[in-house]
C-alpha positions in Angstrom: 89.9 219.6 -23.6 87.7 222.8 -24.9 88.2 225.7 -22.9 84.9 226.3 -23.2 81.7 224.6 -23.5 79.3 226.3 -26.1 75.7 226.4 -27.1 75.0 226.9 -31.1 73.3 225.6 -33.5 69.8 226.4 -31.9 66.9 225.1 -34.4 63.4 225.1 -34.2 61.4 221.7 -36.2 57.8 221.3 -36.9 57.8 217.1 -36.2 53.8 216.1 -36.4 51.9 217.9 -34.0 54.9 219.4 -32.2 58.4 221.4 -32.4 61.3 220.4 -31.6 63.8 222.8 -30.1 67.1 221.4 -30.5 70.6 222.6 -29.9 74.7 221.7 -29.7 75.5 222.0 -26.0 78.1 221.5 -24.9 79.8 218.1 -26.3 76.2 216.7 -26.5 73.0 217.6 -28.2 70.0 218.6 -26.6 66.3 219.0 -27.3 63.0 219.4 -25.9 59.5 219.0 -28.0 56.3 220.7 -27.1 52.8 221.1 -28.5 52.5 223.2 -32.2 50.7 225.9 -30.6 53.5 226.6 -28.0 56.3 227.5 -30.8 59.6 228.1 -29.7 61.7 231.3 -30.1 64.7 229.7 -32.0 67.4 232.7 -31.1 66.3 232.4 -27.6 69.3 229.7 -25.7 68.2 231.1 -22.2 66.3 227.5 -21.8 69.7 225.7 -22.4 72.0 227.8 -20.6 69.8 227.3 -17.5 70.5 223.1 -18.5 74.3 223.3 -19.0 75.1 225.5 -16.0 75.7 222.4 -13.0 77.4 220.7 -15.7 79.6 223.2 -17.0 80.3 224.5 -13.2 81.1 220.9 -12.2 84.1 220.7 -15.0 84.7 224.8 -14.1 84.6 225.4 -17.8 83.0 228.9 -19.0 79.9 228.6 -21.5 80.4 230.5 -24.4 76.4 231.3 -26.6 77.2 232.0 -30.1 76.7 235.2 -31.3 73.6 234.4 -33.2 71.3 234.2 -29.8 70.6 235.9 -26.7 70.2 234.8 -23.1 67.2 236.2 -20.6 69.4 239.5 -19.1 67.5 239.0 -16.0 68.5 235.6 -15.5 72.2 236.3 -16.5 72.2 238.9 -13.4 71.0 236.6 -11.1 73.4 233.9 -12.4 75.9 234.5 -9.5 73.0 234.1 -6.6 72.5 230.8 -8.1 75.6 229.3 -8.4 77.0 230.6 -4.8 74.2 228.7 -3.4 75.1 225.6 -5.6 79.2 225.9 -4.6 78.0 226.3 -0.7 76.3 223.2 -0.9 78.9 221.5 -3.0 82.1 223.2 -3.4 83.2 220.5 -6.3 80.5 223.0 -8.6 83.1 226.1 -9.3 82.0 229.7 -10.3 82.3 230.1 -13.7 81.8 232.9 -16.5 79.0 232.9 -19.3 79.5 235.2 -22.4 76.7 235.6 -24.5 74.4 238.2 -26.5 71.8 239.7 -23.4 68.0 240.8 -24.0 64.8 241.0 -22.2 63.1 237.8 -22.8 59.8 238.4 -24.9 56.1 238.2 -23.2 54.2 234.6 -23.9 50.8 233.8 -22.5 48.8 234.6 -20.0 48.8 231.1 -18.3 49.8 230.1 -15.3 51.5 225.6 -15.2 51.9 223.6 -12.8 54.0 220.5 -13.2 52.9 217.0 -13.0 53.2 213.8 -12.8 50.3 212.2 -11.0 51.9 211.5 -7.9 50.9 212.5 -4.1 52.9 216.4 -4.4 51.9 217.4 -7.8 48.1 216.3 -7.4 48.3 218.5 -4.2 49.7 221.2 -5.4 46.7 221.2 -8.4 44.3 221.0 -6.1 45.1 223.9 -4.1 45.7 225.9 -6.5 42.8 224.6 -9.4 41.4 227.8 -9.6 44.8 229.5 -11.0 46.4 226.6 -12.9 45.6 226.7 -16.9 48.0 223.7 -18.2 49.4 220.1 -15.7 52.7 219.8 -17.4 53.6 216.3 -17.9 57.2 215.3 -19.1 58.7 212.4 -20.7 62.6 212.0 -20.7 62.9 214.4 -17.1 62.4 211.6 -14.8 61.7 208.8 -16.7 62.4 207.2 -20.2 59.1 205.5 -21.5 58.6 204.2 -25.1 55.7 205.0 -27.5 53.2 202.8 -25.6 53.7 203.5 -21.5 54.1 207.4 -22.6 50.8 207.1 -24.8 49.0 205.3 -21.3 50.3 208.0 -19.5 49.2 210.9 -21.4 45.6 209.3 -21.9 45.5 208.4 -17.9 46.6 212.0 -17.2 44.7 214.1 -19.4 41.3 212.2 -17.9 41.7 212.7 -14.5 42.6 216.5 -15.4 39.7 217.5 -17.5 37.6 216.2 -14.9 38.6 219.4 -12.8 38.3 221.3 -16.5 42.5 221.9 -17.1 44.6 220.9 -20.0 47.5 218.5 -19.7 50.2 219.8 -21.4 52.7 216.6 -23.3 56.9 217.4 -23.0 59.2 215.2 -23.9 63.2 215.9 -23.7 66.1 213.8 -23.7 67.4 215.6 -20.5 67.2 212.5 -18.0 70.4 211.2 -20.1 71.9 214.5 -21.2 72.4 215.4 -17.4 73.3 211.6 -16.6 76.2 211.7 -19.4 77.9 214.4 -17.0 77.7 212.3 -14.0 75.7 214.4 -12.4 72.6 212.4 -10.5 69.2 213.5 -11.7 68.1 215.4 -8.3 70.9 217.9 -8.8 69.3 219.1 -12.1 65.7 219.0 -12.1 64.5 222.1 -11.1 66.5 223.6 -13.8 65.1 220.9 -16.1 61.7 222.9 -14.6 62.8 225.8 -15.6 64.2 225.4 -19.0 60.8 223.9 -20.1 59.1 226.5 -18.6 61.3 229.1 -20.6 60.3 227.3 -23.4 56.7 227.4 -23.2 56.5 231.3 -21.9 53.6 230.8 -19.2 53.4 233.6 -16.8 53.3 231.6 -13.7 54.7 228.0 -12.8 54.1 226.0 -9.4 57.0 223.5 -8.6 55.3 221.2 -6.2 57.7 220.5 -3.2 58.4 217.1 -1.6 59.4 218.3 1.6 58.7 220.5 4.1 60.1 223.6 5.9 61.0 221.8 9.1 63.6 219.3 6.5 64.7 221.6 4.0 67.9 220.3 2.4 69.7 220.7 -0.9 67.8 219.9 -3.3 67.6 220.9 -7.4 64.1 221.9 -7.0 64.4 224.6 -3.9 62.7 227.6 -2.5 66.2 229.4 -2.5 66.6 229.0 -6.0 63.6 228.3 -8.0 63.0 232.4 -8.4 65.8 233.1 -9.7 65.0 231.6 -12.9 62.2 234.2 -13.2 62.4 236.4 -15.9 60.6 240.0 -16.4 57.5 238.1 -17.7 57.9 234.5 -16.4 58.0 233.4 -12.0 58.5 230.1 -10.8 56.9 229.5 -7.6 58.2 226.8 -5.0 54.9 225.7 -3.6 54.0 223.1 -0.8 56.1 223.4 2.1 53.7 223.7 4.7 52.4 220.4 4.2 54.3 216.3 4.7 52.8 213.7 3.2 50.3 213.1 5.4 48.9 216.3 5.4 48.9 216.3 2.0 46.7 213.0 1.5 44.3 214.4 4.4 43.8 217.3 2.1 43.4 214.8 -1.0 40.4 213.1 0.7 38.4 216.2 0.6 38.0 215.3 -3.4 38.2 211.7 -3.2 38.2 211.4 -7.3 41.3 213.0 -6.6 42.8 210.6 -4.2 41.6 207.8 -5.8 43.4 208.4 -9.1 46.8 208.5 -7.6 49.3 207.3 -10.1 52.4 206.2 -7.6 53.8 203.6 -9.3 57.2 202.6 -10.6 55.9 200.4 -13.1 52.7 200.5 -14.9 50.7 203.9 -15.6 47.8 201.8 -16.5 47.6 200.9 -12.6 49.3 200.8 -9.1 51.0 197.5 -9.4 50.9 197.4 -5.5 54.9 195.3 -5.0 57.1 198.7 -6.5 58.1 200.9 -3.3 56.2 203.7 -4.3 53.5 201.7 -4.2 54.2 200.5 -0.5 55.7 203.8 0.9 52.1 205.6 -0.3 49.9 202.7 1.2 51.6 203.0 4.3 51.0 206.7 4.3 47.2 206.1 3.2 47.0 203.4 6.1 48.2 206.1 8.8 45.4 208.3 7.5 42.9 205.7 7.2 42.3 206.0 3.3 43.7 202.9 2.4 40.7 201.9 0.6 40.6 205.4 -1.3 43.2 204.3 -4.4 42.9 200.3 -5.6 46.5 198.4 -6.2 46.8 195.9 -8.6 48.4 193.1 -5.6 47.3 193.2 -2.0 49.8 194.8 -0.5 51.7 192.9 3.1 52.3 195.7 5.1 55.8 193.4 6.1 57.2 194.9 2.5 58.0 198.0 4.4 60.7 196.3 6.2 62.4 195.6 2.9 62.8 199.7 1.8 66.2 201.2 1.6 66.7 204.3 3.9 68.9 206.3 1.0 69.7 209.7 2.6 68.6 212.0 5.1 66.0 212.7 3.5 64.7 209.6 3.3 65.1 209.6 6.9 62.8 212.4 7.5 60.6 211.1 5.0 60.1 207.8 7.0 60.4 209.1 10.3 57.4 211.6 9.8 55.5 208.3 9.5 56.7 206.8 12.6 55.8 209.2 14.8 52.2 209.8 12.8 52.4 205.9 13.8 52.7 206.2 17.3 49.8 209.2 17.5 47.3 206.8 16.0 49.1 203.7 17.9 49.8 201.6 14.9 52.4 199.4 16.8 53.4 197.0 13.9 54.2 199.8 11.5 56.0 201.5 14.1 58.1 198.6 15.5 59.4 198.4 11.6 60.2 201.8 11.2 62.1 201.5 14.7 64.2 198.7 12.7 64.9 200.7 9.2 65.2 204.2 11.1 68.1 203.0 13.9 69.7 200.5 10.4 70.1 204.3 9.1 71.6 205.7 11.9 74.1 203.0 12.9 75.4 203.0 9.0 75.8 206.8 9.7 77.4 206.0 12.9 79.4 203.2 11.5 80.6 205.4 8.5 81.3 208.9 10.5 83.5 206.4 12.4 85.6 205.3 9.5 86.1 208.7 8.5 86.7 211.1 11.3 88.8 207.8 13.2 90.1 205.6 10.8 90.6 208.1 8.1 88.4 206.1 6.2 90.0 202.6 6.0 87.2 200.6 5.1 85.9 203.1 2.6 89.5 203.3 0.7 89.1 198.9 0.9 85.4 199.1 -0.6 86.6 201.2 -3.4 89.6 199.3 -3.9 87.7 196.0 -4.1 84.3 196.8 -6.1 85.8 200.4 -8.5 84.3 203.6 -8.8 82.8 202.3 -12.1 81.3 199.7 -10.4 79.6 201.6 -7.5 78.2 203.8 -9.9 78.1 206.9 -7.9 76.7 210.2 -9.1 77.9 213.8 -8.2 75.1 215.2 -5.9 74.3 218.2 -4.2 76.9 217.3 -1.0 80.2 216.4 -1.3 80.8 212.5 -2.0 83.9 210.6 -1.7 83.8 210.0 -5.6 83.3 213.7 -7.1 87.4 213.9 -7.7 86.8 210.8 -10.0 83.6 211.6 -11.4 84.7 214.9 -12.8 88.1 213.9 -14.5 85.8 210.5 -16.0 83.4 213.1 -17.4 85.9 215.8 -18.5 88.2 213.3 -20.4 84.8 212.4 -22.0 84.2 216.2 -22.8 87.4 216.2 -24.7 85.5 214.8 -27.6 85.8 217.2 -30.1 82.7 216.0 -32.1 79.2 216.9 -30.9 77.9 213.9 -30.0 73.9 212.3 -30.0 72.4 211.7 -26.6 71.3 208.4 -27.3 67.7 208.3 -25.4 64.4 206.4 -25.3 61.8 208.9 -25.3 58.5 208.0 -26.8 56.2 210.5 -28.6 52.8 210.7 -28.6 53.2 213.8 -31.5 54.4 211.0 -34.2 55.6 207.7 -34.2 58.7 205.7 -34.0 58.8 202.3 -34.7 62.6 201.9 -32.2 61.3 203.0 -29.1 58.8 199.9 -29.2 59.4 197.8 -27.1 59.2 199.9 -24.3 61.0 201.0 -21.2 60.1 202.8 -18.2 62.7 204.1 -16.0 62.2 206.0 -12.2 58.8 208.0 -11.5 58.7 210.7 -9.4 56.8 211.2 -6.4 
């Protein structure tokens, strides 16, 4: 296996009305397209440094920038804040060493993002902070994978409902999503420095990362307040921004501008409309029933208010996430939504019970018999911010991967709306953010 993981081969493509920043990291390649007026610095590989660090720390191997380019000196000196907070969280993500070329990062423009999806966070986060946001950065290939069509429906139902409020949406598309998938690594790990990288990129002054929690449930998470502002540079600060506000609170705000409420895109499926069956769909009316705006955004199907009983409680956070809503259901004494989050909520807790058990008892018999029956390859379980049973097993699968000599393409369905390609039709759509 390489001793080292490198970056090289940094180029810079005018493809239609874009560029294409592309580069060789580490056993994969790696690119990200933007608009033609925002052109790339093509000796600059601070953008994918800040993409192959988890992955690179994950396998402990040292990233090596070829002599050619430079990295952000700023960033390089704050490289060992970051990854002590990513090793306390998960100690399976090792220190490592990064040996490039350092320089100040050059000045771009005056602008100030915010990125965007259409969802409950990132339309809040707009809206409180219209007067100082330029560009709503919208990204194909970070969260999602759509083809030519569902990306083109996207873009067109986005930019409308922002140049109502006079702002620009600005089009990214990346084959990240599978680049950081390919290392095993799930996709919440990585995002905020998927954030940052595109934000290098484009050389705003000022970002806003729209949170999705709040400060009384801050967990791990890839997009955090601890970390976000370490990927400022002298010219360039990332701001962590929504804390003070759940879900609720966040959709009371939204019916002060009830355009912006109503043009909530939530879905999992369609960006045309809110297909009203997805759970996005259900989680949001459930939150918009509690704050009696139901009516405020249309859905595609009536919605049974009994499909709540059929989400998954994932995580902790999850648990937060749902339990805000029960006790926002027993203020305004909404007894059937309450006596179904009483259900999923204590289904959580005995699981935790149940596994917690296993482990610290039974030394985790009946986890050693699931794996043994269904395969780690089977179960399909990602490295994440906490330490999982399956990191061991994930990081020798992925390193005996990495020990491909040959670069190889990251195979991934991103649509463009800067020039078309006739293989991304039909299309896909993978997970939405919230």
């Amino acid at each position: 296996m390489p001793s080292l993981l490198k970056i090289s081969n940094i180029s810079v493509t005018s493809i239609g009305k874009c560029y294409q920043i592309s580069a060789d990291v580490g056993f994969q390649k790696l690119w990200f397209r933007v608009p033609v007026q925002f052109k790339p610095d093509n000796l600059d590989a601070t953008p994918f440094l800040v993409s192959l660090l988890l992955p690179a720390m994950l396998l402990g191997k040292d990233i090596e920038v070829s002599k050619n380019y430079f990295i952000s000196e700023e960033i390089y000196h704050q490289l060992d804040h970051i990854q002590s907070i990513y090793h306390d969280w998960n100690p399976c993500f090792k220190k490592i060493n990064v040996y490039s070329n350092l320089a100040p990062i050059s000045q771009g423009q005056d602008r100030t993002g915010s990125f965007f999806s259409g969802g409950v966070d990132g339309t809040y986060t707009m809206m409180k902070h219209l007067e100082d946001i330029d560009y709503l950065i919208l990204i194909n290939g970070f969260d999602f994978g759509m083809g030519n069509i569902t990306w083109s429906n996207m873009v067109a139902r986005n930019s409308h409902f922002v140049e109502h409020f006079d702002k620009q949406l600005l089009a990214v598309e990346t084959n990240f999503k599978t680049f950081i998938l390919n290392y095993g690594i799930a996709r919440v790990v990585n995002f905020g420095a998927c954030l940052a990288a595109i934000g290098l990129i484009l050389k705003f002054k000022k970002y806003y990362l729209s949170s999705a929690t709040t400060y009384s449930h801050i967990k791990p998470d890839g997009s955090h307040p601890l970390l976000d502002h370490f990927w400022n540079t002298q010219h360039t600060s990332f701001i962590h921004t929504g804390l003070e506000a759940d879900r609720s609170k966040k959709i009371t705000f939204l019916k002060k501008t009830p355009y912006a409420l109503s043009h909530l895109w939530v879905c999992w499926k369609d960006p045309k409309h809110n297909c009203g069956q997805c759970s996005k769909c259900i989680r949001t009316y459930v939150a918009l029933l509690l704050n009696n705006a139901e009516h405020e955004i249309s859905f595609r199907n009536e919605i049974d208010i009994n499909g709540l009983a059929k989400q998954t409680i994932l995580d902790d956070s999850d648990f937060d996430y749902f339990n805000t809503f029960r006790e926002l259901a027993i203020k305004k004494d909404f007894q059937q939504i309450k006596l179904i989050l009483d259900k999923m909520l204590f289904k959580y807790k005995l699981k935790s019970f149940l596994r917690d058990f296993d482990k610290y008892l039974l030394n985790n018999f009946f986890l050693k018999r699931r794996r043994k029956s269904a395969g780690l390859d089977d179960m399909n379980v990602k490295v994440a911010l906490t330490s999982r049973y399956s990191d061991e097993y994930n990081i020798n699968k992925v390193s005996q991967y990495v020990s491909m000599s040959e670069i190889t393409e990251n195979n991934c369905i991103v649509g463009s709306i800067y020039f078309y390609e006739p293989s991304l039709d039909p299309d896909t759509l993978g997970e939405v953010p919230s």
